[in-house]
N, C-alpha and C positions, 0 to 999 in steps of 0.2 A: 452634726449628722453622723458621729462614729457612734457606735455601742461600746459596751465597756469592754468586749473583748480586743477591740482594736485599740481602746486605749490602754490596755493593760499593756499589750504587745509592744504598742511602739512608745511610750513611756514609763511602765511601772519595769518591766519585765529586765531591761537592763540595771534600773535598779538593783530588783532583788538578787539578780545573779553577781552583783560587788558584796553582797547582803551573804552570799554563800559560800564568798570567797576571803569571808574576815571583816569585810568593810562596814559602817556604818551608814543605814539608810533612812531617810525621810522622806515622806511625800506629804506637800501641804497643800490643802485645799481652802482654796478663798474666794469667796465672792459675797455677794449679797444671799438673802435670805430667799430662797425659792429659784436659788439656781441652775440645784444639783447637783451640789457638794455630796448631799447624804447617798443620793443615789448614789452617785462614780464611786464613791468610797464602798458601800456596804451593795448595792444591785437587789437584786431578785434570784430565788433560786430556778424560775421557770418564766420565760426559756432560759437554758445556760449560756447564749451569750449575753445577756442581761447580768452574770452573776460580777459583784463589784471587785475593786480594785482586791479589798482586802482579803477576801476568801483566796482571790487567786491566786494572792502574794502568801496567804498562810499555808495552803496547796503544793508552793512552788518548794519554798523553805522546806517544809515537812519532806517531801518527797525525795529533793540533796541530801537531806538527813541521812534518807531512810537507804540513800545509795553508796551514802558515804564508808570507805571502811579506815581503819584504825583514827579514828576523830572522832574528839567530844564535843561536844555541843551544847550552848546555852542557851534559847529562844526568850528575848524580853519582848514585847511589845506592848504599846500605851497607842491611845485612841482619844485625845485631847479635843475638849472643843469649847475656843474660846470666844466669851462672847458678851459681849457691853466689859470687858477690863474683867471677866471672872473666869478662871479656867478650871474644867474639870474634866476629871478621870471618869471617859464611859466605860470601862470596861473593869471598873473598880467596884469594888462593895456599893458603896453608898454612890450612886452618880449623881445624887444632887450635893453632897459635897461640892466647897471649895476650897482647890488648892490653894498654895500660898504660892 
């Protein structure tokens, strides 16, 4: 019964604020097939509390950046979805690739 602004809040959001502080961050998403993994992850852009995990998380990052002064900064991110033992990069050239 939460939206993904409340989920972002009281679980992603801590995250990514370790995420802007040097630390290494993951959020996994598992369940069966017609869960709503894809939605919490990715949302909708109307309305904006619908908008998913990851925009918010790229939103949150960008914006530390953009505040930060004498620091550099490296932004990686991967978008993995693995599924019957085949995992592949969505956010990669080819997404029907598989990795190894």
């Amino acid at each position: 019964e939460h939206n993904t602004e409340q989920i972002y809040n009281e679980i992603a959001y801590p995250l990514v604020e370790g995420v802007t502080e040097g630390y290494n961050g993951t959020i996994f998403a598992y369940g069966q097939t017609g869960s709503g993994k894809s939605f919490t992850m990715q949302g909708v852009v109307d309305p904006p509390t619908q908008k998913g995990i990851i925009p918010r998380a790229l939103e949150h990052i960008f914006e530390s950046v953009q505040c930060a002064e004498n620091a550099k900064f490296l932004v990686r991110a991967s978008y993995l979805e693995i599924y019957n033992e085949d995992i592949r990069d969505l956010l990669g050239a080819d997404t029907k690739q598989k990795l190894e």
